[in-house]
C-alpha positions as CSV (number, residue, x, y, z in Angstrom):
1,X,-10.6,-55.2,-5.6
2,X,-12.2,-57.6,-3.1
3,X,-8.7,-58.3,-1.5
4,X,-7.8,-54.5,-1.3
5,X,-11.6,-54.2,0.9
6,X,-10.7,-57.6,2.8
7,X,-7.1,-55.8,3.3
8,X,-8.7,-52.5,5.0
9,X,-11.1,-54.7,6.8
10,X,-8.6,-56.3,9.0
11,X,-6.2,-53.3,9.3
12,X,-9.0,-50.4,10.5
13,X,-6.4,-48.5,12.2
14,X,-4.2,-48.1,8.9
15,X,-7.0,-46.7,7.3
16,X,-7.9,-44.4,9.6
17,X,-3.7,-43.1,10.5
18,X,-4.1,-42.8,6.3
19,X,-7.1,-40.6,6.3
20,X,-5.8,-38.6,9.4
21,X,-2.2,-38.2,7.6
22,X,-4.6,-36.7,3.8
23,X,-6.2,-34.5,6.0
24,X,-3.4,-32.7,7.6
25,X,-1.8,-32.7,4.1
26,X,-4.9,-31.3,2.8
27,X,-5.1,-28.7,5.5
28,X,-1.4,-27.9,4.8
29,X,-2.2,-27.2,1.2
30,X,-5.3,-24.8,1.8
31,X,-3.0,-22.6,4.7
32,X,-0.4,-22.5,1.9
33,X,-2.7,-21.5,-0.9
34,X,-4.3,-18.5,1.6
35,X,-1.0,-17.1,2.4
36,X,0.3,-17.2,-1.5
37,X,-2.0,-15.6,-3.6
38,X,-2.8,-17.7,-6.6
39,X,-2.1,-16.6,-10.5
40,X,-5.5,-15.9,-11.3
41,X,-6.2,-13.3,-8.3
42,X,-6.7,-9.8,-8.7
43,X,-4.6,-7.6,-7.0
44,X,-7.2,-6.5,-4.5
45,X,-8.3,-10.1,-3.4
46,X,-4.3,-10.5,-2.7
47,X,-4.3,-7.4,-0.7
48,X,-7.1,-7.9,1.0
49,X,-5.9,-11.5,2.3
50,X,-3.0,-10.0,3.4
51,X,-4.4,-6.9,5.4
52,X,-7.3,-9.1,6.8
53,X,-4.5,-11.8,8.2
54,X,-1.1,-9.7,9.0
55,X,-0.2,-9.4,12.7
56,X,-0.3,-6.0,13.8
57,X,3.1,-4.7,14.3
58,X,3.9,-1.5,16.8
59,X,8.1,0.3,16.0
60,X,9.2,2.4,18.2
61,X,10.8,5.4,16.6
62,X,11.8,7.6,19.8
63,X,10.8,11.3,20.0
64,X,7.2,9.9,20.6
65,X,6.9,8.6,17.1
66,X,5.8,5.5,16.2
67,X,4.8,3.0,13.5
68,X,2.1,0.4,12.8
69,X,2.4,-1.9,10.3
70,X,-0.4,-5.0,8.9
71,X,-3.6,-3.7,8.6
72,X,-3.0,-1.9,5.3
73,X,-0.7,1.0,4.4
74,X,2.4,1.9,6.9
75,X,0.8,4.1,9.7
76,X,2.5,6.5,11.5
77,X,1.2,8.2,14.9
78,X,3.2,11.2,16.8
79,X,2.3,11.8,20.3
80,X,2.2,15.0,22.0
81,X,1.6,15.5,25.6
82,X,-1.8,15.9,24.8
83,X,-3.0,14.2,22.0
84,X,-1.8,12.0,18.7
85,X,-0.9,12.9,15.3
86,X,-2.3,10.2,12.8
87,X,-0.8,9.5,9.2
88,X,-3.2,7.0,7.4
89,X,-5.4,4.9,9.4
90,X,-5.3,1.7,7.8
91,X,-8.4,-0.7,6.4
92,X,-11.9,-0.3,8.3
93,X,-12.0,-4.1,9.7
94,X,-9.1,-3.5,11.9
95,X,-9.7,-0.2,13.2
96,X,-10.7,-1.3,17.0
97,X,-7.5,-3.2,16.8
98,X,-5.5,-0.3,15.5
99,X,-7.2,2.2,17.6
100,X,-6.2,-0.2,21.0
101,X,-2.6,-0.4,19.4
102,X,-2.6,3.6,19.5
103,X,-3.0,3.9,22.7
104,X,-1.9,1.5,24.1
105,X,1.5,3.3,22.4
106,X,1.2,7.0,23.0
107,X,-1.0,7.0,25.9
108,X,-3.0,9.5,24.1
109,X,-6.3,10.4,22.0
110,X,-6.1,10.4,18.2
111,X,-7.0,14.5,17.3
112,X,-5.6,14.6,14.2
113,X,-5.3,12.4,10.7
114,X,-3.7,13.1,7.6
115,X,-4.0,11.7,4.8
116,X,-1.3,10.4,2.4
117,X,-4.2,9.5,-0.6
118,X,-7.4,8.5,-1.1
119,X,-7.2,4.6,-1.4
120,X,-8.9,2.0,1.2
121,X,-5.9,0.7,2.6
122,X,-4.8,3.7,4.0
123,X,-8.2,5.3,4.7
124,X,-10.5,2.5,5.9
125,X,-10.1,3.9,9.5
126,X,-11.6,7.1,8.7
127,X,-15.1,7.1,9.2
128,X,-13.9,5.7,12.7
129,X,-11.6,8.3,13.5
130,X,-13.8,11.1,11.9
131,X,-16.8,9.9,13.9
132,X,-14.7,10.9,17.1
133,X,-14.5,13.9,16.3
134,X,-10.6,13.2,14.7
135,X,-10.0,16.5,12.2
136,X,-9.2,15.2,8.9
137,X,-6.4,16.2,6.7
138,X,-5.7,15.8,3.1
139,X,-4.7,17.1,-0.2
140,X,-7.4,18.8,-2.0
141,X,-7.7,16.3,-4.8
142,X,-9.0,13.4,-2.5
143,X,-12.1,16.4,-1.9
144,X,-12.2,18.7,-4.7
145,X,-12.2,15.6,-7.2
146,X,-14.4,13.2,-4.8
147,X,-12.1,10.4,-5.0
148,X,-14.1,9.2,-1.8
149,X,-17.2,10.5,-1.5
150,X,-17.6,8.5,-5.8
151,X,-17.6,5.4,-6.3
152,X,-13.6,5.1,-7.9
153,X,-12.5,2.0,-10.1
154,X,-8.1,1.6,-10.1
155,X,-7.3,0.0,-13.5
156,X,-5.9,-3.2,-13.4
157,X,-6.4,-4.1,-10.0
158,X,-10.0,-5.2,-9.1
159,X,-10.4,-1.8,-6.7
160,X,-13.7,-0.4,-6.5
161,X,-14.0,1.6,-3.9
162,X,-15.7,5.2,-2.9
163,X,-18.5,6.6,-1.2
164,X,-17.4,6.9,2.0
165,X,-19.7,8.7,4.3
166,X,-19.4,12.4,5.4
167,X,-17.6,11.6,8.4
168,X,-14.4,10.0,6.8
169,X,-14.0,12.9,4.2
170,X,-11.3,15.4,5.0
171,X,-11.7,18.6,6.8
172,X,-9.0,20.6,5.8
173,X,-7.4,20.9,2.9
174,X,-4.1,22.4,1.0
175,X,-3.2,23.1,-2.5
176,X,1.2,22.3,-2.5
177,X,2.4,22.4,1.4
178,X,1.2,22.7,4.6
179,X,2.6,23.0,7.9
180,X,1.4,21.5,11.2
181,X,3.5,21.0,14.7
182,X,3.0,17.9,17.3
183,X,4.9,19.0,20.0
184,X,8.6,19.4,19.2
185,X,8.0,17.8,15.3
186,X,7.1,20.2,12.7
187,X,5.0,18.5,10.0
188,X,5.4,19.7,6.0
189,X,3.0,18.3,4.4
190,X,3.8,18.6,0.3
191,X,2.1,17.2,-3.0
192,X,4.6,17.4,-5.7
193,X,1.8,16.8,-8.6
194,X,0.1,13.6,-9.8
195,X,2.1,10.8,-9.1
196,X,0.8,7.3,-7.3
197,X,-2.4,9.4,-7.5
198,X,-3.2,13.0,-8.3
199,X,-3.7,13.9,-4.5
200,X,-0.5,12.3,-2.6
201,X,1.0,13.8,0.3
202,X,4.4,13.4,1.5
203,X,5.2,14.2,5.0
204,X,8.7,15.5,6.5
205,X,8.8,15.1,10.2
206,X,12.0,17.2,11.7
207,X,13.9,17.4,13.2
208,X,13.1,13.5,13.6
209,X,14.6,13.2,10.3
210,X,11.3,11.1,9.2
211,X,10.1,11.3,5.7
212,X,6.4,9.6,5.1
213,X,6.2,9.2,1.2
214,X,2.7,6.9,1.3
215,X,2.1,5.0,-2.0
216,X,4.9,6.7,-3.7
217,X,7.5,4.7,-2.4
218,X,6.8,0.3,-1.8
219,X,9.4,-0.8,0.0
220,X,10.6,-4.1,-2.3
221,X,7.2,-4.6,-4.3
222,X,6.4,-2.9,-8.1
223,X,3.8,0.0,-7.2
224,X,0.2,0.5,-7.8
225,X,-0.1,3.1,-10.7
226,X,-3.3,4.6,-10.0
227,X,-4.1,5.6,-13.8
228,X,-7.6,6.6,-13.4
229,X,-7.0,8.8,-10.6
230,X,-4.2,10.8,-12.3
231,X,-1.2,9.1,-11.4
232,X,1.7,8.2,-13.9
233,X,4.9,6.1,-14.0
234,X,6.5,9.9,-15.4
235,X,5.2,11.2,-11.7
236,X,6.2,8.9,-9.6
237,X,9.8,9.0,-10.7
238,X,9.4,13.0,-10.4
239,X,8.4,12.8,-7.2
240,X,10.9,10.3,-6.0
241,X,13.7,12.8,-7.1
242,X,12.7,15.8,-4.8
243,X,11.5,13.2,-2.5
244,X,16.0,12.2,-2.4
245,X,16.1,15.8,-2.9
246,X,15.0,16.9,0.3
247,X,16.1,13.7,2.5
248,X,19.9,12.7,3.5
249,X,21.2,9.5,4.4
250,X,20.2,9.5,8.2
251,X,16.5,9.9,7.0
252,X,13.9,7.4,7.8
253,X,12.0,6.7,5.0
254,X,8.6,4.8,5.9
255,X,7.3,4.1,2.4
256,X,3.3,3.0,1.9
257,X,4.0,-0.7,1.8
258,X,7.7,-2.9,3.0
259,X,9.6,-2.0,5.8
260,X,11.2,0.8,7.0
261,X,13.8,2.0,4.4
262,X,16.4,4.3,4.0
263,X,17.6,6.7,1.1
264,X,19.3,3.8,-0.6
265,X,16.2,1.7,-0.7
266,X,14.6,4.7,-2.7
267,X,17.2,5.3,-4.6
268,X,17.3,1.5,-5.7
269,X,13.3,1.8,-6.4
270,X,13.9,4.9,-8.5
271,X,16.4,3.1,-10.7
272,X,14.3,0.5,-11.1
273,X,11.3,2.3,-12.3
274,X,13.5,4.3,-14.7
275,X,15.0,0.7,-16.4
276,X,11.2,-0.4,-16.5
277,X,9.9,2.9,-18.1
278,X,12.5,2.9,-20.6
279,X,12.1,-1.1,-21.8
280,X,8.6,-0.9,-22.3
281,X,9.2,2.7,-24.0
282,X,11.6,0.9,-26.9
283,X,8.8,-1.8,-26.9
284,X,6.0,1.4,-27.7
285,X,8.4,2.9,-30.3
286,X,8.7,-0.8,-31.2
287,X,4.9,-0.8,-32.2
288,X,4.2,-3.4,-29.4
289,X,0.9,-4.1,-28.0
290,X,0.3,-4.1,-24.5
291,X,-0.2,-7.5,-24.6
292,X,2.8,-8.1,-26.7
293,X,5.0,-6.0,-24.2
294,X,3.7,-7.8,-21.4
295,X,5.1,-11.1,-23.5
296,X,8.7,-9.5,-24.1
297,X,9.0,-9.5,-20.0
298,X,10.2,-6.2,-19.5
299,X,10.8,-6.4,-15.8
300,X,13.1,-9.2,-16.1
301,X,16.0,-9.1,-13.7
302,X,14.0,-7.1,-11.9
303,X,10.9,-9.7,-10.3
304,X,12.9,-11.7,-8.2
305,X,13.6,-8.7,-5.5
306,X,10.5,-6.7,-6.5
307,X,7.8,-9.1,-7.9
308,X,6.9,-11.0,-4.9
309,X,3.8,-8.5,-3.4
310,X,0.1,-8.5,-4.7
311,X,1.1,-6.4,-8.1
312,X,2.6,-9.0,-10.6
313,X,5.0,-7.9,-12.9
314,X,2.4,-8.9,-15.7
315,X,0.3,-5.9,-14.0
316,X,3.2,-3.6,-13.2
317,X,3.6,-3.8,-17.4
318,X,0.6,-3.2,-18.0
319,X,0.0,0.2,-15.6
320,X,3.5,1.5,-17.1
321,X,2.5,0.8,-21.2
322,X,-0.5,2.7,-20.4
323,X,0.4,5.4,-18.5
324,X,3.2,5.7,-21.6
325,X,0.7,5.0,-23.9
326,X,-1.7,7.5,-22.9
327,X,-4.5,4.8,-22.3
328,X,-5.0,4.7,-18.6
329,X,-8.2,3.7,-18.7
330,X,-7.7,0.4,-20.3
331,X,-7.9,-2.5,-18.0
332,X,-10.8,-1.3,-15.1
């Protein structure tokens, strides 16, 4: 011991090029833990780390469409000569970013928001918007059922979220379709019944060919199953076929989450979905608890091109067995 001390007495500048070389290792370690959310996060603390500390990414459709991307769910703005369209407005910390990024793109106020469902990530910019004035545009669930103005727990995921102020609640509402018109782009707005929630709206924009599906579709990650708000595995694959129903193979296809897609991409998350419902079906017949199923790995095959995102396959399981099962609740 005394020789190690008289060692770093006479060689100070080794021990400090040491200490310098643990701290950036150390510092290394911490970045890589923040961007890779750890096992034992919930989904909203990985979702939240990764809305709070995304770059905030403007695509250019043409036709005066465009897309941001990073501060929550997809977002998609179309510019008229004399004002902007708004699909989803992202969470409420980035708004002045988003709001700059708007307009700094179209050139234009923000008149109008729709909404493609209720949850944070793709509302958080409401109460901004709808403090301007913005006239707010949803399904009547997200109202009629106060999936915002109540405080609103989403099994297996950590989400509590609700009470939003008077401001950020929609102003108009529609029961199964809707149409609206941006300039040349006529808007259907359609909820095909509960699916990712029980108040999701999918958007066809024509004749850009641009079909904004929200949570329905994640582009490359397993889905959020919002149980306690009505939503079902059985849904979403419903909704997915009249979604391919009603869409070609030149359609855009700008899903909640992931990238920009086409009808290929959904057709590959359908048949996914599909496998999974019907492995952990056998595995209900089977007499399996949830627990039990989540041990047979029924997504197997499947995690390495869809498992990477902030819903692990262990809770992916888990949302499907229930919503099969019949206990959606389970899990808050």
């Amino acid at each position: 011991m005394r020789s190690i001390l008289i060692a770093s007495q006479k060689r100070p500048s080794l021990c400090l090029i040491l200490a310098v070389l643990l701290g950036l290792v150390l510092l290394f370690a911490a970045s890589r833990i923040q961007a890779q959310a750890g096992p034992g996060e919930t989904v909203i603390q990985k979702a939240t780390q990764q809305f709070e500390n995304a770059p905030l990414k403007t695509i250019t459709l043409g036709n005066g469409l465009f897309i941001f991307s990073g501060d929550g769910g997809n977002i998609t703005a179309i510019a008229d000569d004399a004002s902007t369209l708004l699909i989803d407005s992202g969470i409420d910390s980035r708004v002045t970013e988003l709001s700059g990024a708007i307009y700094k793109a179209t050139g234009r106020p923000v008149a109008r928001l729709a909404n493609t469902h209720w949850h944070f990530d793709h509302t958080g910019g409401n109460v901004y918007f709808g403090s301007e004035g913005v006239t707010i545009i949803a399904h009547e669930n997200v109202k009629k059922k106060k999936r915002m103005s109540s405080v609103q727990d989403v099994p297996f995921t950590g989400i509590r979220d609700g009470r939003y102020p008077s401001q950020a609640l929609p102003t108009v509402t529609y029961s199964s379709s809707m149409a609206l018109h941006q300039g040349s782009q006529q808007l259907t707005l359609v909820n095909y019944g509960p699916s990712h929630t029980d108040g999701d709206t999918v958007i066809y924009i024509s004749p850009a060919n641009v079909a904004v599906v929200g949570d329905i579709f994640s582009n490359h990650v397993y889905p959020i199953i919002d149980l306690a708000s009505g939503g079902s595995i059985d849904g979403m694959i419903q909704s997915l076929d009249r979604i391919l129903a009603q869409t070609d193979e030149q359609t855009k296809i700008l899903p909640g989450h992931g990238p920009l897609a086409t009808r290929a991409d959904l057709k590959d998350y359908r048949e996914m979905l599909v496998e999974v419902r019907q492995r952990i079906k056998v595995l209900i017949t089977a007499g399996k608890t949830i627990d039990e199923a989540v041990a047979a790995a029924p997504t197997k095959g499947f995690d390495a091109a869809w498992g990477d995102g902030y819903v692990t396959p262990e809770v992916f399981v888990r949302m499907v067995f229930s919503s099969l099962a019949g206990s959606g609740s389970a899990g808050r």
